[in-house]
N, C-alpha and C positions, 0 to 999 in steps of 0.2 A: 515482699509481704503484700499480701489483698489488703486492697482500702480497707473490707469491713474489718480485716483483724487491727488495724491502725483503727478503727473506732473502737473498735471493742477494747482495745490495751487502754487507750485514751479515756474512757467511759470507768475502768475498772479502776485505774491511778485516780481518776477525779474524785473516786468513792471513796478511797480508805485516806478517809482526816480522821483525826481525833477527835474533832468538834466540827458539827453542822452549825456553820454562823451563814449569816446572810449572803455574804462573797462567796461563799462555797454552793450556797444554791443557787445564785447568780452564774457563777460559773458553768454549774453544771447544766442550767438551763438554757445557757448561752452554745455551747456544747453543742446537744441535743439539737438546737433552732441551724447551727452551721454544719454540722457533722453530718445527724443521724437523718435527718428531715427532708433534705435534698437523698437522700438513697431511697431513703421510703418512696417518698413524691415521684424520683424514676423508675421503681420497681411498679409499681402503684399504674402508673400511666400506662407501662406496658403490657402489664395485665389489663388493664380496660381495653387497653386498643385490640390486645389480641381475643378478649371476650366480647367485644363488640361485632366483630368484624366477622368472629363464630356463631354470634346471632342471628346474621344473614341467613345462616343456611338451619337452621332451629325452630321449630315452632309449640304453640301453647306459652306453655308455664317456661318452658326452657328459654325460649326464644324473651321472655317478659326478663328471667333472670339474668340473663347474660348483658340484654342488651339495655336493661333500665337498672335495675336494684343492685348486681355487683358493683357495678362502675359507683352508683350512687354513694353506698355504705362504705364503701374504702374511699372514692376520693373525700369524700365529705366528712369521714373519721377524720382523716390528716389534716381537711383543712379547718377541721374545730382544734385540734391539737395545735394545730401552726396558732391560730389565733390565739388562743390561752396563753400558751409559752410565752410567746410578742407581748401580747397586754400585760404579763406578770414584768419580764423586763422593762418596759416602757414606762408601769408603772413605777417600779423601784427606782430608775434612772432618774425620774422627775422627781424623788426625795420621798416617796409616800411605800413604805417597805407593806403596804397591806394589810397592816393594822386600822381595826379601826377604833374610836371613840367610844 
């Protein structure tokens, strides 16, 4: 079986509770941060590298997109999603579930 269908089977069991309590979105965010995020992140990388490297031979607007703004907008999507997930656990971990006052 492909890793991502072992993510997907994984992803799909983690979904069906009965009740969304806090451990279960912990989980499932936990999940996501080890699972899904590192394949992104690889996928993610080699598409920059290999649009990067196709911007050598591009010019204008094509040569701006390949070689500045794709790379930018996906790794920089992932790495604001990395960060969120991390501070949501980090925060929970330290006793503070997100509520506030």
């Amino acid at each position: 079986m492909s890793k991502w269908t072992d993510i997907r089977d994984n992803a799909v069991a983690a979904l069906h509770v009965e009740e969304v309590t806090e451990e279960v979105k912990q989980s499932v965010t936990q999940k996501i941060l080890d699972e899904v995020i590192p394949v992104v992140e690889s996928a993610v990388d080699t598409f920059c590298a290999t649009t990067k490297e196709q911007s050598k031979t591009e010019s204008g607007w094509c040569k701006i997109r390949d070689g500045i703004v794709l790379p930018l907008v996906m790794q920089g999507g992932v790495a604001i999603i990395k960060k969120v997930l991390s501070k949501t656990v980090a925060q929970t971990v330290a006793g503070n579930d997100g509520q506030t006052a």
